[in-house]
C-alpha positions in Angstrom: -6.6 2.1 0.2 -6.2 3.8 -3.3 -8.7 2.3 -6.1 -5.9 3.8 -8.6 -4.8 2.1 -11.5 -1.3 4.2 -11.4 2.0 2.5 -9.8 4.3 5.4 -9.3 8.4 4.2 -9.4 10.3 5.8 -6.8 13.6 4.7 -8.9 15.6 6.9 -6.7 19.0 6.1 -5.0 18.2 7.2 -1.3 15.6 7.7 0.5 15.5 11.8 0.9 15.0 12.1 -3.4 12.1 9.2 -2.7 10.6 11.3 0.4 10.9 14.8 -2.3 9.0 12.8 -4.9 6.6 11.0 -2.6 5.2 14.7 -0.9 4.4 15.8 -4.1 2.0 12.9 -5.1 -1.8 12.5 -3.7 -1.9 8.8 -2.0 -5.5 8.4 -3.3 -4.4 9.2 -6.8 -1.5 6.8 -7.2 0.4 3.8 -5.7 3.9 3.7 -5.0 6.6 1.1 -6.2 10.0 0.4 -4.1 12.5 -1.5 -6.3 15.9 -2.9 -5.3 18.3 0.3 -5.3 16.5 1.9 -2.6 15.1 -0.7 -0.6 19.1 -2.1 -0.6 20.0 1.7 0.6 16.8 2.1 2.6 15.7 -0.9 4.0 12.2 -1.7 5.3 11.7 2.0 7.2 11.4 3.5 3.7 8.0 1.2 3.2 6.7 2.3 6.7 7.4 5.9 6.3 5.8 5.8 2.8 2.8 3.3 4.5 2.5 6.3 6.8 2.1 9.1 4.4 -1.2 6.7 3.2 0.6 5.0 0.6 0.3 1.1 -0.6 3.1 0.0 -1.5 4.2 -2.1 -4.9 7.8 -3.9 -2.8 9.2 -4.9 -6.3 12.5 -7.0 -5.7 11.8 -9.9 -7.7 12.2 -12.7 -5.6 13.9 -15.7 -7.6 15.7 -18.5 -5.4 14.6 -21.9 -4.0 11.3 -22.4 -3.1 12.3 -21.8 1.2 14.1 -18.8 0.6 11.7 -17.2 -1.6 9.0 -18.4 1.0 10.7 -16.7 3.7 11.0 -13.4 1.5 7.7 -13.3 1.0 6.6 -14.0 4.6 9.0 -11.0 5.4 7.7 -8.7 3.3 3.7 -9.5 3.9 4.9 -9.0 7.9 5.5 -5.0 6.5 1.8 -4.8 5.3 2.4 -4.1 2.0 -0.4 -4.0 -1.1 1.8 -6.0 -3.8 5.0 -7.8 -4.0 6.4 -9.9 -7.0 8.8 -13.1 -7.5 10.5 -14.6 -10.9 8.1 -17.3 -12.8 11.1 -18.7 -13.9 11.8 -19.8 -10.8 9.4 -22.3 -11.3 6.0 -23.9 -9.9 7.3 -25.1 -6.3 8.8 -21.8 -6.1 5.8 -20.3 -6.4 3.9 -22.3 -4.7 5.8 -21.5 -1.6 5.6 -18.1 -1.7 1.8 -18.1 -2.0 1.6 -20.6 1.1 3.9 -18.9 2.9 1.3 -15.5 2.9 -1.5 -17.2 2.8 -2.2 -16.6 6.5 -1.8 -12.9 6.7 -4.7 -10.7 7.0 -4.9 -8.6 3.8 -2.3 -10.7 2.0 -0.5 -8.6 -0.2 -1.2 -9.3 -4.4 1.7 -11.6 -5.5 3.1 -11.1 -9.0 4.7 -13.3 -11.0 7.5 -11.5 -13.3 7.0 -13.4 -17.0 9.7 -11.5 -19.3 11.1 -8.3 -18.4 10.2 -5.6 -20.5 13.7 -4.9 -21.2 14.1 -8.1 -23.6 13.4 -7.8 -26.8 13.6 -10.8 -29.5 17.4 -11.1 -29.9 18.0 -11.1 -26.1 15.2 -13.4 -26.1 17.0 -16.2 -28.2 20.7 -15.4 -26.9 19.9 -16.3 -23.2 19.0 -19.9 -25.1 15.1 -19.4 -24.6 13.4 -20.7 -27.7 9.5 -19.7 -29.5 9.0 -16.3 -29.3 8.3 -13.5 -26.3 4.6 -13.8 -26.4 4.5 -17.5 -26.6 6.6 -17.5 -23.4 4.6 -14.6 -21.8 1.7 -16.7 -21.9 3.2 -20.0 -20.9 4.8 -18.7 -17.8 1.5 -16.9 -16.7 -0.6 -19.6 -17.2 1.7 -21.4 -14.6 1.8 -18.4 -12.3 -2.1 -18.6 -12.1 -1.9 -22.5 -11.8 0.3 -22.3 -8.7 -1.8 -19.1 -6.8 -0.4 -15.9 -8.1 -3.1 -13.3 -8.2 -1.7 -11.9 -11.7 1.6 -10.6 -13.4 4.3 -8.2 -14.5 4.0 -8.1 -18.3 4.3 -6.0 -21.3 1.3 -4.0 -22.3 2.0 -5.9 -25.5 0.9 -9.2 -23.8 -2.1 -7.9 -21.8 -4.8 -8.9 -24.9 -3.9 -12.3 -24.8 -3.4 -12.5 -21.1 -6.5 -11.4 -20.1 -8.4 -13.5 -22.5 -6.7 -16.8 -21.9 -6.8 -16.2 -17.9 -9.8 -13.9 -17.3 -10.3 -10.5 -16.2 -9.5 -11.0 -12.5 -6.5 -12.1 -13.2 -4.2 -8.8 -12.3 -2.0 -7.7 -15.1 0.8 -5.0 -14.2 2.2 -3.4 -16.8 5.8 -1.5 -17.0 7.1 0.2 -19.6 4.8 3.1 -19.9 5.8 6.0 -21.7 3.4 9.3 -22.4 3.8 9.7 -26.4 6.8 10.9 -27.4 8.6 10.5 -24.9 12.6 8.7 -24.3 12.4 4.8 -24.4 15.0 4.5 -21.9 16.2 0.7 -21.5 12.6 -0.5 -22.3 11.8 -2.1 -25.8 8.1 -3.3 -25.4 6.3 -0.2 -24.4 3.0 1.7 -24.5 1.5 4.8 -23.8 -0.8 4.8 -20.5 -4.0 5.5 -22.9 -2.8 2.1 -25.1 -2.1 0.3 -22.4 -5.6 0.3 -20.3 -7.6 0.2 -23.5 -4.9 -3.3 -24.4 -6.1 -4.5 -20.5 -4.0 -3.6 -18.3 -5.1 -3.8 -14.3 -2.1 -1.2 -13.1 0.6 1.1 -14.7 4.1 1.1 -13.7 5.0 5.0 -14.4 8.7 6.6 -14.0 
């Protein structure tokens, strides 16, 4: 298994540009992350073809329903041995309390993740979906509850990280998206960092591409 602290996204929309991208990384170096357009397209034989180049794989779908559904998700995706997956905090404590029962019995449980705010929202997005306080107030609230029901860390803005890890500890596992090497495009993400800012702010892993 990699020791890396770099998530590589394979944001691609089949599974040939993933399988281009994928032979030109080092499995030791880096980590690879399967979000929801190509695992939709790909399915489950995109993880074990990846699995069998020697990556670990970050399944990142975001798993946000009630508690049994979520549960069985979960349970699904720890049965295709992979290193990480995430669900929604705002689906509540129940729901995540499911989801860590539910893998609780696997050998070499995957890390489960608990998504706080996307790093897409900024303030005013923040206040028009009726949410009230401010981003890092809710950050911390929502991981505190992740940790309280099992999750072994979070999804969060490299912004956050500071106050995460010293309200919930260093083994708490922070993942961070967003990252952008200086100078480069924002994209659709507003709280960002540089990978250098980021791991000096506390970050666990970084979510690059």
């Amino acid at each position: 298994m990699s020791q890396s602290k770099i998530i590589v996204a394979l944001d691609y929309p089949d599974a040939n540009a993933a399988l281009n991208m994928a032979d030109q990384l080092d499995p030791s170096r880096c980590r690879l992350k399967i979000g929801k357009e190509l695992f939709t397209r790909s399915g489950p034989e995109i993880v074990k073809t990846l699995q069998q180049k020697g990556f670990d794989i970050f399944l990142d779908l975001k798993y946000h329903d009630i508690p049994n559904t979520v549960a069985k998700a979960c349970a699904a995706a720890a049965d295709l041995g992979v290193w990480m997956m995430n669900v929604h905090t705002l689906g509540g404590p129940a729901m995540m309390s499911a989801a860590r029962e539910a893998i609780g019995s696997h050998h070499d449980a995957p890390l489960l993740i608990g998504v706080t705010l996307l790093t897409s929202m900024d303030q005013q997005t923040f206040e028009a979906i009726g949410l009230e306080g401010t981003i890092p107030e809710t950050v911390l609230r929502l991981a505190v509850m992740a940790a309280d029901n099992g999750l072994d860390g979070v999804v969060c803005s490299a912004h956050e990280t500071a106050m995460l890890k010293a309200e919930l500890g260093s083994q708490f596992q922070l993942v961070t998206p967003g990252i952008r090497p200086a100078g480069s495009a924002k994209g659709d993400q507003h709280r960002i960092m540089t990978p250098a800012q980021a791991i000096q702010a506390g970050s666990h892993y970084l979510v690059i591409g």
